[in-house]
TIGUTI-734709 format. One record per residue (C-alpha): residue number from 1; chain; x, y, z; residue in three letters. Coordinates in nm, 3 decimals. Layout:
! TIGUTI-734709
<node><n>NUM</n><chain>A</chain><x>X</x><y>Y</y><z>Z</z><res>ALA</res></node>
...
! end
This chain:
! TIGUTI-734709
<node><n>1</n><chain>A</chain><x>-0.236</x><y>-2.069</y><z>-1.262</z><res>UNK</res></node>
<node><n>2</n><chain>A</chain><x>0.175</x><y>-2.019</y><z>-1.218</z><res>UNK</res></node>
<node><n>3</n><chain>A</chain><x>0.266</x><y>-2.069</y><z>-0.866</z><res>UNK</res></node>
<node><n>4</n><chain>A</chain><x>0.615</x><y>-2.040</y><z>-0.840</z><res>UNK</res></node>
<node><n>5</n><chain>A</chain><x>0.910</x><y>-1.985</y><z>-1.096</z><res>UNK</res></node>
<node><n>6</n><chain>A</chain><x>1.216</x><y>-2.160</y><z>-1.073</z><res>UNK</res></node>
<node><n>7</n><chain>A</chain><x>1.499</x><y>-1.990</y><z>-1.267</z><res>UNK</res></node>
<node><n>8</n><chain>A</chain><x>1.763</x><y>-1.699</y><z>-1.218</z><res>UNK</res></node>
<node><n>9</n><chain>A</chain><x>1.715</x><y>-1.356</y><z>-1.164</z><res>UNK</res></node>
<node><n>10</n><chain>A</chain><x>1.752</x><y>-1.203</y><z>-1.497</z><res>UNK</res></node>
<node><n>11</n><chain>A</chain><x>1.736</x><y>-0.812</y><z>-1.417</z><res>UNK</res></node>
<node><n>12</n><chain>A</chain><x>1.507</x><y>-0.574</y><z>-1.213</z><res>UNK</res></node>
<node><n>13</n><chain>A</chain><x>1.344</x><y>-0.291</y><z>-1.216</z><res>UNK</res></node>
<node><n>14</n><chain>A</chain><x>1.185</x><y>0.023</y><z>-1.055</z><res>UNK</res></node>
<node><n>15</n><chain>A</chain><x>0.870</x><y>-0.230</y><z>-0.969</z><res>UNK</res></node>
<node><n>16</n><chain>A</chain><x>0.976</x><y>-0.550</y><z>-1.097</z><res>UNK</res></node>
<node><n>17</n><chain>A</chain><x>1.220</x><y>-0.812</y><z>-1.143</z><res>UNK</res></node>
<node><n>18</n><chain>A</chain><x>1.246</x><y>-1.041</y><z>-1.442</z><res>UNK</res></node>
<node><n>19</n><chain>A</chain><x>1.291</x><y>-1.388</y><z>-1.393</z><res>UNK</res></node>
<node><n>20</n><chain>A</chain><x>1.467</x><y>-1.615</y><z>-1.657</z><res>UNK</res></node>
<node><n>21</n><chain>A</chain><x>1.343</x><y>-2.004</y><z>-1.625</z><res>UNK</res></node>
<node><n>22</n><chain>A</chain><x>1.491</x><y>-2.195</y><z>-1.910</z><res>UNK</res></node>
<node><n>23</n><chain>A</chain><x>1.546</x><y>-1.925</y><z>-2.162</z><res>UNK</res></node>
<node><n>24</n><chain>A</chain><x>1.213</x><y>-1.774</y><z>-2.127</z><res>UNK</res></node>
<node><n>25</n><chain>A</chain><x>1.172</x><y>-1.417</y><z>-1.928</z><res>UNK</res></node>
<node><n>26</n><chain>A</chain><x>0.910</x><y>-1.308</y><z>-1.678</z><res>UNK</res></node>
<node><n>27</n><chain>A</chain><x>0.851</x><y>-1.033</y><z>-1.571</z><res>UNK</res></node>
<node><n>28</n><chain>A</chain><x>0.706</x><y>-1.000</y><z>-1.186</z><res>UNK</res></node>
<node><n>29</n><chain>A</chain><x>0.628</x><y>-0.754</y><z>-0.992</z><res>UNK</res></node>
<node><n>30</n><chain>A</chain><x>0.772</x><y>-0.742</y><z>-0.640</z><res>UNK</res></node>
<node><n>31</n><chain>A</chain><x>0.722</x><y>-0.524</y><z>-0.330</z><res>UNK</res></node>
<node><n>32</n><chain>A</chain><x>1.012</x><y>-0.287</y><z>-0.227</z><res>UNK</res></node>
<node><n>33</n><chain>A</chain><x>1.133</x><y>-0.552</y><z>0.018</z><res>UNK</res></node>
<node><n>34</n><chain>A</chain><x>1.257</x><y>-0.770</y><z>-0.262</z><res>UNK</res></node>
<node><n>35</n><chain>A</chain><x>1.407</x><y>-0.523</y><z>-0.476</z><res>UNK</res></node>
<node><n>36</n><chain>A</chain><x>1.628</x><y>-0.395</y><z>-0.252</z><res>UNK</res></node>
<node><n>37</n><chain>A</chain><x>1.772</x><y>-0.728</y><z>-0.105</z><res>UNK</res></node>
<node><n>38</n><chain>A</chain><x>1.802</x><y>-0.960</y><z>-0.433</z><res>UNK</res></node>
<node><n>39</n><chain>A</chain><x>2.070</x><y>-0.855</y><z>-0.686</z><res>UNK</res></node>
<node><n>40</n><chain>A</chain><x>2.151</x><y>-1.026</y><z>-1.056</z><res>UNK</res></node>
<node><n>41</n><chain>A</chain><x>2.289</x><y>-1.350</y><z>-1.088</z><res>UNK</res></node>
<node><n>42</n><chain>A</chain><x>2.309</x><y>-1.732</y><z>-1.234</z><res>UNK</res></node>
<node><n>43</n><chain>A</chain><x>2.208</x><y>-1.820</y><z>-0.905</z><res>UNK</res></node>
<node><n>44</n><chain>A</chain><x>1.934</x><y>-2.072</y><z>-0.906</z><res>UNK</res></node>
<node><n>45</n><chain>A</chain><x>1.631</x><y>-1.953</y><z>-0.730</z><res>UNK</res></node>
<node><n>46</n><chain>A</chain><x>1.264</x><y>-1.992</y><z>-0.670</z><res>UNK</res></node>
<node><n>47</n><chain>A</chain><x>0.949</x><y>-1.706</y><z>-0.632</z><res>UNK</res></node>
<node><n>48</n><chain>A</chain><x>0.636</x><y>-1.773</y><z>-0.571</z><res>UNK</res></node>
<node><n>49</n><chain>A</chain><x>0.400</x><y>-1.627</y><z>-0.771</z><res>UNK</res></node>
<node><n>50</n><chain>A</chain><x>0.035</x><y>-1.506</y><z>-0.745</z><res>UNK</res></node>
<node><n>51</n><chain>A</chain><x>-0.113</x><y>-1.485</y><z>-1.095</z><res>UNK</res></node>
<node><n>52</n><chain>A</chain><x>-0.354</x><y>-1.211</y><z>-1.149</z><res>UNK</res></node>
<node><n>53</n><chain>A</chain><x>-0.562</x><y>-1.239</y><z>-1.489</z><res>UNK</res></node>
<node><n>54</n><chain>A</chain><x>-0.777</x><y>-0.956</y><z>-1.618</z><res>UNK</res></node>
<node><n>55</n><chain>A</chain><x>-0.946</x><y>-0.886</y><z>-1.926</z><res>UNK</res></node>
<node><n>56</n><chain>A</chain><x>-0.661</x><y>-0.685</y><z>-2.108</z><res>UNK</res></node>
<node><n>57</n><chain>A</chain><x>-0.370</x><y>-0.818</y><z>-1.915</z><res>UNK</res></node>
<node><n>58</n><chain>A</chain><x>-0.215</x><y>-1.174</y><z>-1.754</z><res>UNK</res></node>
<node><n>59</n><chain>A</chain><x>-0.002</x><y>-1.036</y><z>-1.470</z><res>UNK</res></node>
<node><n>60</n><chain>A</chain><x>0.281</x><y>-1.235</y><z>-1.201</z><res>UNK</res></node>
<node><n>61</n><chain>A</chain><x>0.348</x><y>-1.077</y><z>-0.856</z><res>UNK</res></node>
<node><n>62</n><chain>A</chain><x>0.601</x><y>-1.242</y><z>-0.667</z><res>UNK</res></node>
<node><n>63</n><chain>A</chain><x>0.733</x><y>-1.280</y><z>-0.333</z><res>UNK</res></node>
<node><n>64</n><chain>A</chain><x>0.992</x><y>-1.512</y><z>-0.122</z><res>UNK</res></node>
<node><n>65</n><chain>A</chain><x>0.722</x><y>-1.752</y><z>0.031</z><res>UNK</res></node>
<node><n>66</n><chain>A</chain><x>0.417</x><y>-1.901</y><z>-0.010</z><res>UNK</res></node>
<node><n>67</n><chain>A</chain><x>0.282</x><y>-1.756</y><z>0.344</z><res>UNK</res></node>
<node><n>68</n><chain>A</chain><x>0.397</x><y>-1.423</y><z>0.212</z><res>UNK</res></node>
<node><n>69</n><chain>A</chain><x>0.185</x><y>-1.533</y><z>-0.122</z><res>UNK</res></node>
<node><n>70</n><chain>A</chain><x>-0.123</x><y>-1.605</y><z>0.081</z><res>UNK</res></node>
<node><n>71</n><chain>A</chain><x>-0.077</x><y>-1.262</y><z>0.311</z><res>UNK</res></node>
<node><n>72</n><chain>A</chain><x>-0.106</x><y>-1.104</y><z>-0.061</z><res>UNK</res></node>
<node><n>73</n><chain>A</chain><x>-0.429</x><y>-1.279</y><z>-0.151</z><res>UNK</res></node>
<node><n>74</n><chain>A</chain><x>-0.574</x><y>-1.220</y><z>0.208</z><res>UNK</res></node>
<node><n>75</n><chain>A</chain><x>-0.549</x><y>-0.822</y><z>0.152</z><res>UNK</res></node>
<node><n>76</n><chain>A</chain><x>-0.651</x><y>-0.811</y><z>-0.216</z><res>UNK</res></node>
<node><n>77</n><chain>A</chain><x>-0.951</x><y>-1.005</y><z>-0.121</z><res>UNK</res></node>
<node><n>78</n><chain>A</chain><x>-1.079</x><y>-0.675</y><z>0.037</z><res>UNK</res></node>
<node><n>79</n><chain>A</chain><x>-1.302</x><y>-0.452</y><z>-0.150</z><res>UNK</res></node>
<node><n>80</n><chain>A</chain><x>-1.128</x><y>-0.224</y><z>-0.339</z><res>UNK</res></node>
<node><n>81</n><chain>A</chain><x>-0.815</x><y>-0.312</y><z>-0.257</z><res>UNK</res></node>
<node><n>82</n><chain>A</chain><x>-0.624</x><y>-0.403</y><z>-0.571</z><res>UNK</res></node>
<node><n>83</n><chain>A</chain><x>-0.287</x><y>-0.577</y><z>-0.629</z><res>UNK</res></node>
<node><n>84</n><chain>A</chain><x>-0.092</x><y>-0.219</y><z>-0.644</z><res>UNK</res></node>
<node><n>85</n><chain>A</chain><x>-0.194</x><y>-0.134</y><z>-0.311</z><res>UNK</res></node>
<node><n>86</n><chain>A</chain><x>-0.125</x><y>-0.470</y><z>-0.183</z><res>UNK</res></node>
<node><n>87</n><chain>A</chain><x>0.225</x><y>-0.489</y><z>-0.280</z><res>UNK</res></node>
<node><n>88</n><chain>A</chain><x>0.244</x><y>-0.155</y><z>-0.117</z><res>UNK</res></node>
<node><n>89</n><chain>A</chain><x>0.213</x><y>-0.250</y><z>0.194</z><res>UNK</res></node>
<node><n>90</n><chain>A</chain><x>0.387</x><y>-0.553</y><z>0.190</z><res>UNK</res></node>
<node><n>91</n><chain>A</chain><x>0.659</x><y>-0.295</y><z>0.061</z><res>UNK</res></node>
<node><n>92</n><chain>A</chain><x>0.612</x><y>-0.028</y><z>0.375</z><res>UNK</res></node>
<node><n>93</n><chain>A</chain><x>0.545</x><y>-0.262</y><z>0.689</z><res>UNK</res></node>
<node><n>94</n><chain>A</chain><x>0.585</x><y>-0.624</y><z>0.817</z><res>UNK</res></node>
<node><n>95</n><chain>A</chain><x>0.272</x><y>-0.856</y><z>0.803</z><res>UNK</res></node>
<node><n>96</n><chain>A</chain><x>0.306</x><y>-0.846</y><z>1.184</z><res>UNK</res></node>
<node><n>97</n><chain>A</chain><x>0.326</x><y>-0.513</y><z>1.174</z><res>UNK</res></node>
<node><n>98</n><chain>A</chain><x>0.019</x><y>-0.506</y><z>0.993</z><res>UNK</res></node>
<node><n>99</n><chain>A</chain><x>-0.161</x><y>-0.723</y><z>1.185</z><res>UNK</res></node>
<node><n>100</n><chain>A</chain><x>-0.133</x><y>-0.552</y><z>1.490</z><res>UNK</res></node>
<node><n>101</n><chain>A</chain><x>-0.226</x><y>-0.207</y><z>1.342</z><res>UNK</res></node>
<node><n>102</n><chain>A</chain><x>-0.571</x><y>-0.401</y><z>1.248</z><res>UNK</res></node>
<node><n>103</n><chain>A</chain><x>-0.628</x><y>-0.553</y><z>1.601</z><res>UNK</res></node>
<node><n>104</n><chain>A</chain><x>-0.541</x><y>-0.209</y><z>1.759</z><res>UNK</res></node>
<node><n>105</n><chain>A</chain><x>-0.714</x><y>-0.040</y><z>1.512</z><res>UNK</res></node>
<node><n>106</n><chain>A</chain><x>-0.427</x><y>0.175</y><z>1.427</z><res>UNK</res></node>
<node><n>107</n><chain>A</chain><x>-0.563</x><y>0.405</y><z>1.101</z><res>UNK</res></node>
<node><n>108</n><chain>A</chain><x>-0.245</x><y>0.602</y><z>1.146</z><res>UNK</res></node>
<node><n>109</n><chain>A</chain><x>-0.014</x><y>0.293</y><z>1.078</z><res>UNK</res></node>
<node><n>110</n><chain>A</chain><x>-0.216</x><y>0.206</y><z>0.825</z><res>UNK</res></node>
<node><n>111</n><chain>A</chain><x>-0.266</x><y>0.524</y><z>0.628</z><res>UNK</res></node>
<node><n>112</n><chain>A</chain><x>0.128</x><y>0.580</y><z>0.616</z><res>UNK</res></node>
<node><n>113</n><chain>A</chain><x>0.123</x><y>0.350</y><z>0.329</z><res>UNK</res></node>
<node><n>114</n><chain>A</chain><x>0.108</x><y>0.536</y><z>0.009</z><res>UNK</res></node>
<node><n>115</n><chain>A</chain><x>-0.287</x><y>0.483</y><z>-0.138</z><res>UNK</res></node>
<node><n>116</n><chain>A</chain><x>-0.426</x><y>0.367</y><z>0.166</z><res>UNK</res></node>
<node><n>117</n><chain>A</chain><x>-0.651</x><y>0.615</y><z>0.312</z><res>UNK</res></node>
<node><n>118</n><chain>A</chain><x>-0.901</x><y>0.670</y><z>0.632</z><res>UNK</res></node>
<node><n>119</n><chain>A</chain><x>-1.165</x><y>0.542</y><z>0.452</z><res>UNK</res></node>
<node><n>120</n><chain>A</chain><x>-0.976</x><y>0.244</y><z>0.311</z><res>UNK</res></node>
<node><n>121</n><chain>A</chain><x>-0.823</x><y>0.179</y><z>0.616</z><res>UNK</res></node>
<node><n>122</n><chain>A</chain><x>-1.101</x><y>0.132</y><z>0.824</z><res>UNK</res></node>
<node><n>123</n><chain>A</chain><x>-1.242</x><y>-0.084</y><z>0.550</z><res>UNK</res></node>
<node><n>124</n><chain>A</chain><x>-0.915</x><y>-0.340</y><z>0.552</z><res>UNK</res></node>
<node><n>125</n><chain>A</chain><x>-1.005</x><y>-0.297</y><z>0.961</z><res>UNK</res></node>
<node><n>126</n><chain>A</chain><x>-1.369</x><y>-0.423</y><z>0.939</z><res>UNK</res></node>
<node><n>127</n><chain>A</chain><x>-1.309</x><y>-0.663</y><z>0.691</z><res>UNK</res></node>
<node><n>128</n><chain>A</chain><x>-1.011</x><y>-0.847</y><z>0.778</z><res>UNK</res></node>
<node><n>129</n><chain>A</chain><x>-1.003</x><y>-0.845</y><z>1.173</z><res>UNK</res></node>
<node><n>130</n><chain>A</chain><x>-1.184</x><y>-1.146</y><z>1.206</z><res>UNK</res></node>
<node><n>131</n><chain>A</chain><x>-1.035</x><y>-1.310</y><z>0.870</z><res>UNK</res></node>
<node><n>132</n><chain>A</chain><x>-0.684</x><y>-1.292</y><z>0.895</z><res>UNK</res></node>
<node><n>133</n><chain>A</chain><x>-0.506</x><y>-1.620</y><z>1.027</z><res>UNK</res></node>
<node><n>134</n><chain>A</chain><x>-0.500</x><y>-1.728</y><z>1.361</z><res>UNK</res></node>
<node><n>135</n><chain>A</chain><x>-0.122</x><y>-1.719</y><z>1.291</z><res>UNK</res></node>
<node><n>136</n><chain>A</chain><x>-0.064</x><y>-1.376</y><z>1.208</z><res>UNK</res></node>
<node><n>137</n><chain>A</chain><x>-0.268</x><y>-1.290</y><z>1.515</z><res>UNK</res></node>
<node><n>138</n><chain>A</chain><x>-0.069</x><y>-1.499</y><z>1.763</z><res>UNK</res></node>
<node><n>139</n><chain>A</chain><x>0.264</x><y>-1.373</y><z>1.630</z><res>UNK</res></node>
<node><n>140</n><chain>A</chain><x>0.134</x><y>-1.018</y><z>1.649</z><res>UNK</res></node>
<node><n>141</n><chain>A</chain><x>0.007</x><y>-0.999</y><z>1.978</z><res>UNK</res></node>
<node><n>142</n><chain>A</chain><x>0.323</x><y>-1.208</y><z>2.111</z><res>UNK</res></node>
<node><n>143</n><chain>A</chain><x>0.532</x><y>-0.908</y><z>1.941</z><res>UNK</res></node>
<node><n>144</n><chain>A</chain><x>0.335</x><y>-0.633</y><z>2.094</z><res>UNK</res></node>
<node><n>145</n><chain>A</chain><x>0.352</x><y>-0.789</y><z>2.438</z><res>UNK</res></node>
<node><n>146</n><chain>A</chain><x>0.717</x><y>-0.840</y><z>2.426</z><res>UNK</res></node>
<node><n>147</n><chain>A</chain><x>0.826</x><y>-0.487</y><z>2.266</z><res>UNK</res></node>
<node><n>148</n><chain>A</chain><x>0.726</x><y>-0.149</y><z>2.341</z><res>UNK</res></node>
<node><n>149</n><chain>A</chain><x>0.584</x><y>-0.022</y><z>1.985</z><res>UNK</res></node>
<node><n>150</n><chain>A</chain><x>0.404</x><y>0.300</y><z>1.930</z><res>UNK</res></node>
<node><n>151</n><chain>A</chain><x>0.078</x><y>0.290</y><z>2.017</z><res>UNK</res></node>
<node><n>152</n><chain>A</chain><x>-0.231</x><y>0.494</y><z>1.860</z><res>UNK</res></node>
<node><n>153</n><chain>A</chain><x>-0.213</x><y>0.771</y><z>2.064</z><res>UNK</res></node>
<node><n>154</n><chain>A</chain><x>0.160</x><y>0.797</y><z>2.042</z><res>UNK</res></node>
<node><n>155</n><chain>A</chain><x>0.159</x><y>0.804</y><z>1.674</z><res>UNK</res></node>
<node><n>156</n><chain>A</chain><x>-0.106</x><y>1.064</y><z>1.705</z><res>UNK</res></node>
<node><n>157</n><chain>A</chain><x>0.136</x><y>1.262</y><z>1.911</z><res>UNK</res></node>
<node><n>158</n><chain>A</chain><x>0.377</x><y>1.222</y><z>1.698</z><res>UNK</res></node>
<node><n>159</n><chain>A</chain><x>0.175</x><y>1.349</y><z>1.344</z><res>UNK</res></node>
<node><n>160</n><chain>A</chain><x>0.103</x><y>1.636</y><z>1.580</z><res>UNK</res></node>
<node><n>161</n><chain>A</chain><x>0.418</x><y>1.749</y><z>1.634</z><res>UNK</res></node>
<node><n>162</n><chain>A</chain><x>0.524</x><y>1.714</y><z>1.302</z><res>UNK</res></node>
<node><n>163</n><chain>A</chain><x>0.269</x><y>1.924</y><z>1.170</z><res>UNK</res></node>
<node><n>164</n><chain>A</chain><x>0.411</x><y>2.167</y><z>1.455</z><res>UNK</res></node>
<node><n>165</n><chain>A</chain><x>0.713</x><y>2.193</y><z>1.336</z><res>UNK</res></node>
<node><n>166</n><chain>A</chain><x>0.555</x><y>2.292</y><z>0.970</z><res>UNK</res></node>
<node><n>167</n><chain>A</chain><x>0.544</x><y>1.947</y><z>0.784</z><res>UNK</res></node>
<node><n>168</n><chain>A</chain><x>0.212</x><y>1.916</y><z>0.563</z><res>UNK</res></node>
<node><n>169</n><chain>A</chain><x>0.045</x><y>1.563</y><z>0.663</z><res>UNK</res></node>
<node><n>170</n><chain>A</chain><x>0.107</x><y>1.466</y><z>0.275</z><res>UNK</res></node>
<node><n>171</n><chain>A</chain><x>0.501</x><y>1.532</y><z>0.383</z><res>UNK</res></node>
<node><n>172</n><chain>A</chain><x>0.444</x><y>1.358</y><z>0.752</z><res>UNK</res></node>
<node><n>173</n><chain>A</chain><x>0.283</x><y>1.039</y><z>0.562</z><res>UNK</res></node>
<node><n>174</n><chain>A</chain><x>0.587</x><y>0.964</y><z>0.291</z><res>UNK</res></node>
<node><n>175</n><chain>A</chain><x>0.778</x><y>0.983</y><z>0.575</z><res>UNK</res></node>
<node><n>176</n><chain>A</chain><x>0.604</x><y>0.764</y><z>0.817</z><res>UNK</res></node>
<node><n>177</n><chain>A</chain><x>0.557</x><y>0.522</y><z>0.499</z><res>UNK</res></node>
<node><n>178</n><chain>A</chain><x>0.981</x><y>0.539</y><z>0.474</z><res>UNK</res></node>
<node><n>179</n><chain>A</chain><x>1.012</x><y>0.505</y><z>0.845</z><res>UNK</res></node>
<node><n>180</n><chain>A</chain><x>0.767</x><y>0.222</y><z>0.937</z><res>UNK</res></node>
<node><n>181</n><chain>A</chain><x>0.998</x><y>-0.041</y><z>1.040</z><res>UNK</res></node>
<node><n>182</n><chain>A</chain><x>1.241</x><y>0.193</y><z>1.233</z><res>UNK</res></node>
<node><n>183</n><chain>A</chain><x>0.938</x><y>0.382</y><z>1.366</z><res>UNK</res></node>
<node><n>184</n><chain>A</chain><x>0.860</x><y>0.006</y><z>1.540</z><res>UNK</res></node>
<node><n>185</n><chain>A</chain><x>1.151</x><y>-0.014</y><z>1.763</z><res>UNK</res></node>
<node><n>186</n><chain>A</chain><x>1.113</x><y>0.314</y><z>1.910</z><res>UNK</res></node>
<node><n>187</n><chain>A</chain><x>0.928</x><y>0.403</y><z>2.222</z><res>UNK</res></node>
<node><n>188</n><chain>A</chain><x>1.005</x><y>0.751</y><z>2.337</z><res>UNK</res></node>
<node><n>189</n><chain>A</chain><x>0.820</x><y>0.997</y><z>2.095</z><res>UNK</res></node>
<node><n>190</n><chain>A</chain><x>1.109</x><y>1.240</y><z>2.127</z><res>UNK</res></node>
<node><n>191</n><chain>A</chain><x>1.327</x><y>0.925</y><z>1.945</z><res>UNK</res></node>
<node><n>192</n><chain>A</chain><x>1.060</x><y>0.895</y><z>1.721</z><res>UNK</res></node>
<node><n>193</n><chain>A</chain><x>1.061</x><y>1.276</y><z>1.608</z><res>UNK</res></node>
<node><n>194</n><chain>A</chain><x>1.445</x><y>1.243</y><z>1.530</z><res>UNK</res></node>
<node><n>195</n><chain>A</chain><x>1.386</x><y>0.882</y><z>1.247</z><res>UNK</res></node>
<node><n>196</n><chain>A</chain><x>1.084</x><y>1.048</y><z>1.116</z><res>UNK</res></node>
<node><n>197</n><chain>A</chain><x>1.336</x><y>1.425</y><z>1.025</z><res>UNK</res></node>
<node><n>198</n><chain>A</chain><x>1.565</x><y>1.138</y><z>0.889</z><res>UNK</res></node>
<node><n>199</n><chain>A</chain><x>1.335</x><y>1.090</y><z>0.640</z><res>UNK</res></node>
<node><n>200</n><chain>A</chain><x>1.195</x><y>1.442</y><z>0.563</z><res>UNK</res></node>
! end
């Protein structure tokens, strides 16, 4: 099992990044997140690594700590929830973020990530609101108490009006899915309405 890679970032990808550790290259697949803040260079640097054997293929995902690494594992443990999806969401929201969509029972949070579905989201709901670290839990409901975050019925509000104004809900979800994190800080749905046309 490789846990972690110690090398310099050789080159990247649409999906991955390829990690050079003493001449040899690996290739790893990364959510979004990473992509978009590491860049090419001799730099010395270390990802840790979740390896993911299967019957055809050995296969590395990656990420930028071990907590982040074990966040991974948590959602693939789920029943049909497979690596791809996993590092989707890790690409499209925060694992507090997450978190508190599962304690709030926020489908439409959930299903704004690309693959995830009703049915799939209330599956990650029932199966991972009482298994999820006391950790993530804590930090989530501190987060929510302290910062005025869009709540079910205000994201249902605010798929309603987008389909008002003539977006299809496949069109409204991309969107969310590019808007998550900006989507967070905002509390007055007319706000909200303006990030999500940013992104349509």
């Amino acid at each position: 099992m490789i846990l972690h890679l110690n090398g310099t970032l050789h080159s990247k990808g649409n999906d991955y990044v390829v990690m050079d550790v003493n001449g040899v290259g690996y290739q790893v697949f990364v959510p979004e997140t990473i992509l978009r803040t590491v860049t090419v260079s001799n730099t010395p640097t270390t990802i840790y690594t979740y390896h993911h054997v299967r019957e055809d293929a050995q296969i590395l995902y990656g990420f930028t700590s071990m907590d982040e690494r074990q966040f991974f594992v948590t959602l693939t443990s789920v029943s049909g929830v497979g690596p791809k999806v996993g590092l989707k969401i890790l690409s499209a929201i925060t694992p507090t973020q997450f978190v508190e969509a599962i304690i709030k029972e926020n489908l439409a949070v959930l299903t704004s990530v690309s693959g995830v579905g009703k049915k799939m989201a209330e599956r990650l709901i029932l199966e991972l609101k009482d298994k999820l670290p006391s950790t993530y839990h804590a930090e989530a409901i501190a987060t929510s108490s302290t910062l005025m975050k869009p709540t079910p019925q205000h994201d249902d509000d605010l798929f309603l009006a987008m389909r008002t104004l003539g977006y299809s809900n496949e069109e409204i979800k991309r969107a969310y899915h590019k808007a998550a994190i900006e989507l967070s800080d905002q509390a007055a749905l007319d706000s909200c309405i303006k990030v999500m046309l940013k992104h349509l």
